[in-house]
C-alpha positions in Angstrom: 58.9 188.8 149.9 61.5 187.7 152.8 64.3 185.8 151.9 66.0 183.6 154.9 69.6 182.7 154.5 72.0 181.5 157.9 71.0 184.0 161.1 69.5 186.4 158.0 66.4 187.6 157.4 65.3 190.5 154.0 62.6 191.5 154.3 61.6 193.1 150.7 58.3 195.0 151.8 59.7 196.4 155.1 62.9 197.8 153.2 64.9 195.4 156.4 67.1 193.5 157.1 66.8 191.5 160.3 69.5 189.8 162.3 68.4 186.9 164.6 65.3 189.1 164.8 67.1 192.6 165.1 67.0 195.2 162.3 70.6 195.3 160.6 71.5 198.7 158.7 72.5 198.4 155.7 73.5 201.5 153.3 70.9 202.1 150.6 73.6 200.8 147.5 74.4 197.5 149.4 70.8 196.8 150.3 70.0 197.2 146.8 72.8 194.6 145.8 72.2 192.0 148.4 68.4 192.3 146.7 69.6 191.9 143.4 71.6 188.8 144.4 69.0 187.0 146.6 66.7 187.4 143.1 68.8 186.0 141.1 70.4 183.6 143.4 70.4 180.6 140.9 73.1 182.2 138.6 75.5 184.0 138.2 75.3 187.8 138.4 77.4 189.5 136.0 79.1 193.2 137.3 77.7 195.1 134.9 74.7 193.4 135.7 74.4 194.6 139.4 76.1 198.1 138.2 73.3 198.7 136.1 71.0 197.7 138.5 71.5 199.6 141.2 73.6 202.9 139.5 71.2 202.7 136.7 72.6 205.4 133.5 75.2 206.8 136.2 78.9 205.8 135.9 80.6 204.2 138.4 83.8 202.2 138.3 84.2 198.8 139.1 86.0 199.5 142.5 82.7 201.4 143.5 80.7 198.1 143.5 83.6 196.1 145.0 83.2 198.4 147.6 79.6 197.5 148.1 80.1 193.8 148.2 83.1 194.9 150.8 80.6 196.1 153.0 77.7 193.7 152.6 79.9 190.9 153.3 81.4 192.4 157.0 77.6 193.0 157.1 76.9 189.4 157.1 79.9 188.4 158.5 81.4 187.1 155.4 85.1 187.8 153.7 86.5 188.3 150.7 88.8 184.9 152.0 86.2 182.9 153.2 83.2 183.5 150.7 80.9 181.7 152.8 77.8 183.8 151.5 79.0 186.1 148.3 81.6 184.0 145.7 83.3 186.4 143.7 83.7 184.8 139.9 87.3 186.9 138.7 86.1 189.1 135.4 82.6 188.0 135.5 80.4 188.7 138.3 79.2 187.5 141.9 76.7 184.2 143.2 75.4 183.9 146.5 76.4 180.3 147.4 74.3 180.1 150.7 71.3 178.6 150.6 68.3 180.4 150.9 64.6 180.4 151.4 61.7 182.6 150.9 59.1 182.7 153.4 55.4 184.7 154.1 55.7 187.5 156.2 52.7 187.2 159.0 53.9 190.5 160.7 54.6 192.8 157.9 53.4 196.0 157.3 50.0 196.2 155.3 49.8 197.8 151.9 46.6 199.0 150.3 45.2 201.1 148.3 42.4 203.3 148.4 40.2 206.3 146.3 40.3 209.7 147.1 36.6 209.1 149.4 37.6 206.4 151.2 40.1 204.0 152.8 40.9 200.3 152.7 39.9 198.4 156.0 42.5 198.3 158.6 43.7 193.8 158.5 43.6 192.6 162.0 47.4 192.6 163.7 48.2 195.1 161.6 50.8 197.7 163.0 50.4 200.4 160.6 48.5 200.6 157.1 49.8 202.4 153.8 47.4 203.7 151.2 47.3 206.2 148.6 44.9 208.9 147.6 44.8 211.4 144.6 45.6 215.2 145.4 43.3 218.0 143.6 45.7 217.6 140.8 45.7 214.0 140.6 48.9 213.7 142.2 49.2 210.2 144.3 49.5 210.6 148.3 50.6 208.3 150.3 49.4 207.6 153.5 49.5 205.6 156.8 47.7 204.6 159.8 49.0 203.4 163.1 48.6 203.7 166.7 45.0 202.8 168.8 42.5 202.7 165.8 39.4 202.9 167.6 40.5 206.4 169.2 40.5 210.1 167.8 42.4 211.3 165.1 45.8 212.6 165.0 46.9 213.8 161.8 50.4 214.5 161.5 51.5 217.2 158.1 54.8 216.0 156.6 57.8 217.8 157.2 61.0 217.9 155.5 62.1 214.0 154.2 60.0 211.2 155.1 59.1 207.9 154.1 56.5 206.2 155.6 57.9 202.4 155.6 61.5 203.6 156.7 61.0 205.8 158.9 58.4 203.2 160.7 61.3 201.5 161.8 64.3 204.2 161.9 66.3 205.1 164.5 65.2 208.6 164.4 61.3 208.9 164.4 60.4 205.0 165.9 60.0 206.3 169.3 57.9 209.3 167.9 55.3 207.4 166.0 55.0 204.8 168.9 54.4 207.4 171.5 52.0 209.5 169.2 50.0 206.1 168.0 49.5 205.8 172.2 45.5 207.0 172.3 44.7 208.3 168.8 45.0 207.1 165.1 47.9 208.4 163.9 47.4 209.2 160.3 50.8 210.6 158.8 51.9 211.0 155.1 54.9 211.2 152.4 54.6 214.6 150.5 54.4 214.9 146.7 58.1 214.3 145.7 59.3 212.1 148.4 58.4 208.8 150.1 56.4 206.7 148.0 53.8 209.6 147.0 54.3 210.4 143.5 57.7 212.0 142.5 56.7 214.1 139.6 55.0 216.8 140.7 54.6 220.3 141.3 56.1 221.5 145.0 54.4 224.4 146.3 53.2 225.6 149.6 49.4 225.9 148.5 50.2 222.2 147.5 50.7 220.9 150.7 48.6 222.2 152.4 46.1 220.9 149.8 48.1 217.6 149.9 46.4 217.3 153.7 43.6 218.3 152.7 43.0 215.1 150.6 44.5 213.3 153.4 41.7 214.1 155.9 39.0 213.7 153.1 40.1 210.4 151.9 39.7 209.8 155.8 36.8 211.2 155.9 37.6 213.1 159.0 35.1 215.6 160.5 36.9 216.6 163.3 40.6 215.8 164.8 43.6 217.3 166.1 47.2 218.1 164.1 50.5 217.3 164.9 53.2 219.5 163.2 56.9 219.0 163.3 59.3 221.9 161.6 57.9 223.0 158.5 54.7 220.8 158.6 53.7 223.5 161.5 53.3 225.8 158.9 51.1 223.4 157.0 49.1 223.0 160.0 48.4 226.4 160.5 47.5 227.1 157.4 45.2 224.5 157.5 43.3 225.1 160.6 43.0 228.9 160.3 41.5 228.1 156.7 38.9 225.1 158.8 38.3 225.8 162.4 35.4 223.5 162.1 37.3 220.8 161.3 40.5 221.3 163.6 40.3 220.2 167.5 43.6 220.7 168.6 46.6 221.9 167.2 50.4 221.1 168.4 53.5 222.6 167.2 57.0 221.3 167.4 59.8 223.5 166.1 58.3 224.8 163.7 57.9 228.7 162.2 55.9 230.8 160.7 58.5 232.8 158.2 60.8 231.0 156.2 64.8 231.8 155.6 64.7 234.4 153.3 62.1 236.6 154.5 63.7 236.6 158.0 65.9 239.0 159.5 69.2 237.1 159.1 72.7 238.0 160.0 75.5 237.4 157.9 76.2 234.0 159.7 72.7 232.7 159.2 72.7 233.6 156.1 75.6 231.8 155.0 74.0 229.4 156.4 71.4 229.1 154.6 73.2 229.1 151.2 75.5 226.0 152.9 72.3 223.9 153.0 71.5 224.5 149.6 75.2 224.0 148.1 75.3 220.6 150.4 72.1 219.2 148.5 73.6 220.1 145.4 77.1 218.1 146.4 76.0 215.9 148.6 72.4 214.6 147.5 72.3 210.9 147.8 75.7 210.5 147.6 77.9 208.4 150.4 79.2 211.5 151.4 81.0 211.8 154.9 80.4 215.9 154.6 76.5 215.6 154.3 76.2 213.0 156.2 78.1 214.9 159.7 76.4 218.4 158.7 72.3 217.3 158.4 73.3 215.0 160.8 74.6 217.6 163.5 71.6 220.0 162.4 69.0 217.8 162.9 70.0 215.8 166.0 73.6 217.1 167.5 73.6 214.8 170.1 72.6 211.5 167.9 74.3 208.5 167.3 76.5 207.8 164.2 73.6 205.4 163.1 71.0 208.8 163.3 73.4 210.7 161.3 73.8 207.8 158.7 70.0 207.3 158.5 69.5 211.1 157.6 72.4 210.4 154.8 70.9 206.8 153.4 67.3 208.8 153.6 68.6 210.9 150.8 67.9 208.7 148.3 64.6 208.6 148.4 64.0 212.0 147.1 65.8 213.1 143.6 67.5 216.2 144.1 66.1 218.5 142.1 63.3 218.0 144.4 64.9 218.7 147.6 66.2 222.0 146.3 62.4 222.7 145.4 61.5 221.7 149.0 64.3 224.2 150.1 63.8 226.9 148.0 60.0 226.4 149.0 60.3 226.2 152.9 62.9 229.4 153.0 59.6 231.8 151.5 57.2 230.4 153.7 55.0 233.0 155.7 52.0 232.1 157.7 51.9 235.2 159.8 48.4 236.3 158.7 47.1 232.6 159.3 48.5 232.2 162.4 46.4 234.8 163.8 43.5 233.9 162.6 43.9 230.2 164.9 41.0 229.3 167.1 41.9 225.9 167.8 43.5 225.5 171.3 47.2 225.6 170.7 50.3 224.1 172.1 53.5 225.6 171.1 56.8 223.4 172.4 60.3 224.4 170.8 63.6 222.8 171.9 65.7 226.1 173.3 69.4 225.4 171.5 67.5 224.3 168.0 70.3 224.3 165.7 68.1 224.0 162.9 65.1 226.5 163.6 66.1 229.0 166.4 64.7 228.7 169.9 63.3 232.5 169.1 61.4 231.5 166.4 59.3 229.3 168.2 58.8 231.7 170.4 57.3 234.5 167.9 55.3 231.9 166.5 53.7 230.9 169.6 53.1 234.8 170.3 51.1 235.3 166.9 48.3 232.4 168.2 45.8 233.8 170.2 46.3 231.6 173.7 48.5 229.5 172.7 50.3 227.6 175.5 54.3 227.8 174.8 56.3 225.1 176.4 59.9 225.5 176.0 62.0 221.9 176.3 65.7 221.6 177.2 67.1 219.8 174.3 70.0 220.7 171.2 67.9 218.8 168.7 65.2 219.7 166.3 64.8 216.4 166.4 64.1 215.1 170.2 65.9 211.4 171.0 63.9 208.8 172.9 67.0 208.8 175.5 66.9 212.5 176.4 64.6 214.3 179.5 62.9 216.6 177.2 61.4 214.2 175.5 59.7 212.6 178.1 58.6 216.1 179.0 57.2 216.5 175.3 55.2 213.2 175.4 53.8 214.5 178.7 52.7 217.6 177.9 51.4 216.6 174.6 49.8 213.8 175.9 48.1 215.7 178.7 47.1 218.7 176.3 45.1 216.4 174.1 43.6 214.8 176.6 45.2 211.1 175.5 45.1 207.7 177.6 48.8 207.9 179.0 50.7 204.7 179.1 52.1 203.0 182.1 55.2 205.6 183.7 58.2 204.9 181.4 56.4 202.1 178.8 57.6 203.3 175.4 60.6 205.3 176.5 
C-alpha cells in the first residue's frame, strides 16, 4: 500500500518513506506511528491505542510517544503549533487531518513465494524479487534476486544483520548490491532469526551453512560463484570445500576463519569482545545514543550519522535473544580444516585498519587457501562506503576476478 499525503509518499511494502521522490529516514517507532495513523486516518486514534501498537506488552510512558509524534512531525515539517498534518486531541489521542490518498505502486519491489525446488518467475521491471524457501528443518528462508538476470549466478551468504527490503535501499549496502547485481544474478538472503526469514529457530553454524544450501537448491543452481562479507566468509568456505562441483568462484571480504574466542586475544580484545556482547544486552533495539556511536564506529568509522543510525534502527528487526545467539555463535567459529580443503579459485580482499575483524586475520585466512589471490584495500571500515578509493578498487578487482561485464568508468559510484 502507498499512502500520498502533501509532498509525502509511505510506502508500506518498501518499509519508505519518500519525499518529493527521495527516501526520508524515519526511526523505526515513528515509522510505525505514522503507519498506524495513515490506517486509521478516519478517526481518532486513542494513545493507548498507538502505545499498544507499536510498544506492544512493554511499558512506556506517555512522554515516550509524545516524543515520537515530536519527531514525525519535524519529519514532515509539521508543529506541535501549527498541526497542519498530526492534531493532537488533549487526554485522548491523535488524527491526521491532511488528506490523504492511497495509490498502486508500479515500481515496488516484487514479493513471491516459492517451494523449496523452485522459484517464482522474475515480473518484468522488476528490481529485485523476494521469496521464501524451507530449510532442512522446515525453517522459512527468505530470499532475493537482483541484478542482470540473464547472467551467472552470484550468491551472496548472509552475514551478521540483514534484511533484504531495508537494506535494498539503505544507506549502507545500496551501492553494494547495485555494483554486485552489475553482470550476474545476485541471489542474497536473510538468515534464520533475522530479516523476514523465520524468527524462531535454532542458530547454529551447521545451520547456515545448510540455510545456503536450500538457497542454491531452491535455485536450482548447478554451478556459480559466492560472495562472502565478514562472517558469511566462513559460510562460504564451508560450503565450497564441502561442493567443489558446485562452487565457481569464491570471494572473500573481511571475513575469518576462527572466531573470538578461539583466537589468541590480548586483554584489550578481549574486553572487547565481552563490550559487544554487554551492548546487545543494553542496547538491543533501543534508541540508544551508546549503541548507536559504538556499532556504528565498528562497522563503518568513517560513515555518516545517517550510517550509524541505520545500523541502530536495524536493531529491531532481530529480537535480542537472537543476536546474542548470533554472537555467541560467530565468536566459536573455526573453518581452518575447510579452508584448506578450497579448490575454487579464490580472491581474498581485507580492508587493512578493520576495526571490526583485524587486517591480520584476513591475512591468515587468505594463507590457509591454496592460491588464493590476497588483495589488501586502504580503508578503516569493515564496511566499504561508495565515496571512498578502496571501494572503487574492490569493485575492480572483484569485477575483473569474475570475469563480469564492467560498467561504464565511474557509473554506479
Amino acid at each position: 500500500m502507498v499512502y500520498e499525503f502533501g509532498e509525502f509518499a509511505l510506502d508500506t511494502r518498501r518499509h519508505e518513506l519518500r519525499r518529493r521522490g527521495e527516501p526520508h529516514h524515519l526511526e523505526p517507532q515513528v515509522y510505525a506511528v505514522l503507519c498506524h495513523l495513515l490506517e486509521h486516518r478516519d478517526r481518532l486514534v486513542t494513545s493507548k491505542e498507538l502505545i499498544d501498537e507499536v510498544w506492544g506488552h512493554r511499558f512506556v510512558t506517555p512522554g515516550t510517544l509524545n516524543s515520537r509524534i515530536k519527531a514525525l512531525r519535524q519529519a514532515l515539517g509539521d508543529d506541535g503549533a501549527a498541526q497542519r498534518v498530526i492534531q493532537t486531541v488533549r487526554g485522548r489521542g491523535f488524527r491526521l487531518v491532511v488528506e490523504v490518498r492511497t495509490v498502486a505502486d508500479t515500481h515496488r519491489t516484487s514479493v513471491a513465494t516459492a517451494s523449496s525446488d523452485g522459484a517464482a518467475a522474475m515480473p518484468t521491471g522488476a528490481r529485485q524479487q523476494i521469496m521464501f524457501c524451507r530449510a532442512h528443518d522446515g525453517v522459512r528462508i527468505a530470499y532475493a534476486k537482483s541484478g542482470d538476470l540473464a547472467a551467472p549466478p552470484l550468491v551472496k551468504p548472509a552475514n551478521w544483520l540483514t534484511h533484504l527490503e531495508r537494506d535494498w535501499n539503505s544507506p549502507v549496502w545500496r551501492h553494494w548490491l547495485t555494483e554486485m547485481g552489475r553482470g550476474h544474478t545476485l541471489i542474497r538472503y536473510d538468515a534464520r532469526g533475522c530479516g523476514l526469514s523465520d524468527h524462531d529457530a535454532e542458530i547454529s553454524f551447521e545451520s547456515w551453512v545448510r540455510d545456503l544450501e536450500a538457497v542454491v537448491n531452491a535455485e536450482r543452481l548447478e554451478r556459480f560463484s559466492l560472495l562472502g562479507i565478514s562472517q558469511g566468509c566462513a559460510v562460504a568456505i564451508a560450503y565450497a570445500a564441502r561442493h567443489p562441483e558446485r562452487v565457481d568462484k569464491l570471494v572473500l571480504y573481511g571475513g575469518y576463519t576462527v572466531g573470538r574466542s578461539l583466537r589468541d586475544m590480548s586483554p584489550q580484545q578481549e574486553l572487547e569482545r565481552t563490550l559487544l556482547q554487554n551492548l546487545i544486552r543494553v542496547g538491543w533495539g533501543r534508541d540508544n545514543p551508546a549503541f548507536r556511536q559504538v556499532f556504528g564506529t565498528l562497522f563503518v568509522p568513517e560513515g555518516t550519522p545517517e550510517q550509524h543510525q541505520w545500523f541502530n534502527d536495524l536493531a529491531d528487526t532481530m529480537p535480542v535473544e537472537n543476536a546474542l545467539r548470533v554472537r555467541e555463535t560467530t565468536d566459536v567459529i573455526d573453518v581452518r580444516s575447510e579452508a584448506a580443503n578450497v579448490r575454487s579459485s579464490t580472491l581474498v580482499l581485507h580492508a587493512r585498519r578493520d576495526a571490526m575483524i583485524p587486517f591480520e586475520i584476513g591475512r591468515q585466512l587468505a594463507a590457509l587457501i591454496p592460491g588464493a589471490r590476497f588483495v589488501p584495500l586502504d580503508s578503516r571500515n569493515h564496511v566499504l562506503l561508495e565515496t571512498e578509493p578502496a571501494w572503487a578498487r574492490f569493485v575492480d578487482e572483484v569485477h575483473a576476478f569474475l570475469g563480469s561485464a564492467m560498467a561504464p568508468a565511474g557509473a554506479g559510484r
